[in-house]
Each structure stands twice: as C-alpha cells, then as structure tokens.
N, C-alpha and C positions, 0 to 999 in steps of 0.2 A: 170028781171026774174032770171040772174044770184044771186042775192041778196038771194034769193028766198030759189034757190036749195043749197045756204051755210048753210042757216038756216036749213034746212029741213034735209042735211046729216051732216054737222058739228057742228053747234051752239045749234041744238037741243039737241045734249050730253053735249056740253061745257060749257054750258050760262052763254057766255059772253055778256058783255052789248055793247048797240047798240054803234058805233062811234057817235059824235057830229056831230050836223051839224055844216054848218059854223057859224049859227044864234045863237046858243046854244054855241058855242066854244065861240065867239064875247061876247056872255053874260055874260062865265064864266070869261073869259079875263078882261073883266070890273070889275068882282067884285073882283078879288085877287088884284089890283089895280099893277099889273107888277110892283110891288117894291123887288121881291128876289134877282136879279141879277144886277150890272148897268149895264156889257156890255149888257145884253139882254135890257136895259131900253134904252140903247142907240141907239143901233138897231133897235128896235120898232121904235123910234121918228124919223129916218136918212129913216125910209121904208115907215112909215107910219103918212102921211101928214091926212088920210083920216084916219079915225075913225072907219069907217065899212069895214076896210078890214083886213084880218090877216095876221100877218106876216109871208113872206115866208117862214121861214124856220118851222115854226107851221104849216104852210098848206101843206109843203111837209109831215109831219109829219101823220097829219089825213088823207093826200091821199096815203101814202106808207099804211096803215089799209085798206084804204077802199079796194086798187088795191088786199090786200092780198086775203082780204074777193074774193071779184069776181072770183080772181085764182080758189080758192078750189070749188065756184060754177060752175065756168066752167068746172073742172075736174068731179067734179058728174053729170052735164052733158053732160061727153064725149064729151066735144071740147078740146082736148086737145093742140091743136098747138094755139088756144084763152089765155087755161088756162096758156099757158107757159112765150106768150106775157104780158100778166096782173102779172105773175110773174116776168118776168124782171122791168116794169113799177116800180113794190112795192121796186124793189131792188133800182131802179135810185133814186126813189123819198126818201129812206132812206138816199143813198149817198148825196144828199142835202142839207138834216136835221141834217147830221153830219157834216158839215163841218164849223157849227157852231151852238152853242147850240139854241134850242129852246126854253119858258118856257118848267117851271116844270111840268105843267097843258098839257101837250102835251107827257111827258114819258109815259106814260099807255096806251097810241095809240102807240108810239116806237116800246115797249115790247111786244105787243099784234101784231103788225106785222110781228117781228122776230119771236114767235111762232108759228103764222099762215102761213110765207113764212119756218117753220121746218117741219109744218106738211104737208103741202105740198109737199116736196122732200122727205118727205120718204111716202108716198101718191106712189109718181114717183118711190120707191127703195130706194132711198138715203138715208138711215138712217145716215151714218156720218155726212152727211149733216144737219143735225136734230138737231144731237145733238152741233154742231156749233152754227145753229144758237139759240137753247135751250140758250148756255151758254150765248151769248149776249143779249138774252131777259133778264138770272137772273141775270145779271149785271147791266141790266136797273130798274127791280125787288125790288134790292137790296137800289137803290137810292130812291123810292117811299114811301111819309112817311105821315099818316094819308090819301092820297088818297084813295076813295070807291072803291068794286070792287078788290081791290088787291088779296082778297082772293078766287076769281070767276077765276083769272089770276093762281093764283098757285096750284087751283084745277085742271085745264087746263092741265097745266102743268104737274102734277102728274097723270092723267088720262092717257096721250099721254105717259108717258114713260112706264107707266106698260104696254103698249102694244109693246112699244120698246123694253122692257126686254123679252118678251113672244118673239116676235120675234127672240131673239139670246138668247134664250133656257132656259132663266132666269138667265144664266151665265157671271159673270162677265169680266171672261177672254176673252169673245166671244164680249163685247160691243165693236165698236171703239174708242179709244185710241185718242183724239183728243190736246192732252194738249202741243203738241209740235208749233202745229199751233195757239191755242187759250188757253194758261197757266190759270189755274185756280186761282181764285180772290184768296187773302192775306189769305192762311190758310185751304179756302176752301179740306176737305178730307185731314186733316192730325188730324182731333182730338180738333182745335183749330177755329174752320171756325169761322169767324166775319160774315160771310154773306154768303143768297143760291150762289149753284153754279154748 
C-alpha cells in the first residue's frame, strides 16, 4: 500500500521507471555478461556460488530504491515515524553499496535513491539536505552511459529543484551553500563543467 501512495503523490509527477525485481535485475545481470569491472567479476564469483542470487552489494543497491520509494509513501500517508524508519534503512542499505562498487547496471537505482532519499528531507524541511543529496545523485548521474531512463532521472531532478528554487525566492543567494561539505565535481559552475552537478 505504501508502494501505492509513492505512486500516486510522487512518481505520478516524476515517472520514474519501476526498480527491477530481483528476477528482472538476475536477467539483466545475465545478459551484460559482468565483464566491465574484474574486481566486481571477482566479487561476483567469491559471493556467488549460486547463480540466482544477486550480489550483495547490487542488492543493497535495488533495496536502498525500493526503502526510498516506501519512505515518500509513507510520508504521504502520514506515518511519519514509518516514513523516517524506511528512511534510515535506504541510508544503511546505500552505506553497503558503497563500500564497494556494485555493477554498472545497478547505478541508476543509486542515483534514483539519493534523489528520492533528497526529496524526501526537504519533504521534512531540509532543503540543504536535498541539495546534498542532489549532488551525489549527479555524481552517480554523471557516470551513467547509454543507460534507459536517464533522462526520466534528470527530468526529476530538474522538476524537484524549480520547486527548491521557488522555495528560497528564486534567489540565488538564499540557496544553501553546500560546496564546503560536498565540493563540486571537476569544473562543475565555473564555465568549464565536464559533467552535471
């Protein structure tokens, strides 16, 4: 049900595409044949003896997504000490997935959680917060290449911030200033960006 009411007040603005299942992640995983990366090739083989299971750090990956989704449904159904729980979960279950790379085929779930756990906190107020985790989504963003849907992600993205801007008056000087805590990529806003940010 919480699935439900994300759709219905969030995704029905955003549309985004649905997360994989596991069945569908497995599938996809099959056909890119896990040759981009060896540590991830090595990984894969040292985790997974068994064939139909994903590996962990891909499955923290599609689950910090799913946990995000649930958060913002729980919020528009006013549970909000739910919503916060399933918030944290999305956080743990990123901390996971960073601690060593997952496939490539698993960033776009990443990216799609960090804006979903941004709009979330400023959902809550937090707009600095937002825009944090904004940049580590365009970060992830920014590595995604020929994947579908990327441009459903930066629509998203560009939707959420004109409401961010509206929020602090349209003015620039009013936005929070986050670049001391999380420095902007190689260039990004000076003239020269290599990549969003």
């Amino acid at each position: 049900i919480l699935r439900s009411y994300y759709h219905i007040s969030v995704n029905d603005v955003l549309n985004l595409p649905p997360i994989p299942s596991d069945e569908e992640y497995l599938l996809r995983l099959a056909n890119s044949g896990t040759n981009h990366n060896s540590n991830y090739n090595n990984n894969y083989n040292n985790n997974n003896n068994n064939n139909n299971t994903i590996p962990l750090y891909d499955q923290a990956a599609l689950q910090a997504a799913r946990f995000a989704e649930l958060s913002l449904g729980a919020l528009a159904n006013n549970q909000a000490p739910l919503a916060l729980e399933l918030s944290n979960a999305s956080v743990m279950c990123l901390r996971n997935c960073i601690e060593e790379p997952g496939h490539e085929l698993c960033l776009y779930d990443i990216a799609r959680a960090y804006l979903l756990l941004g709009i979330f906190r400023s959902y809550r107020g937090d707009v600095v917060r937002y825009f944090k985790y904004r940049r580590v989504c365009m970060s992830h963003v920014a590595r995604l290449r020929g994947v579908p849907h990327v441009d459903a992600l930066v629509a998203a993205i560009s939707f959420h911030d004109s409401w961010a801007y509206m929020i602090h008056n349209a003015s620039e000087e009013n936005i929070p200033d986050i670049d001391d805590v999380l420095p902007r990529p190689g260039g990004c806003g000076t003239g020269n960006a290599t990549g969003p940010g």
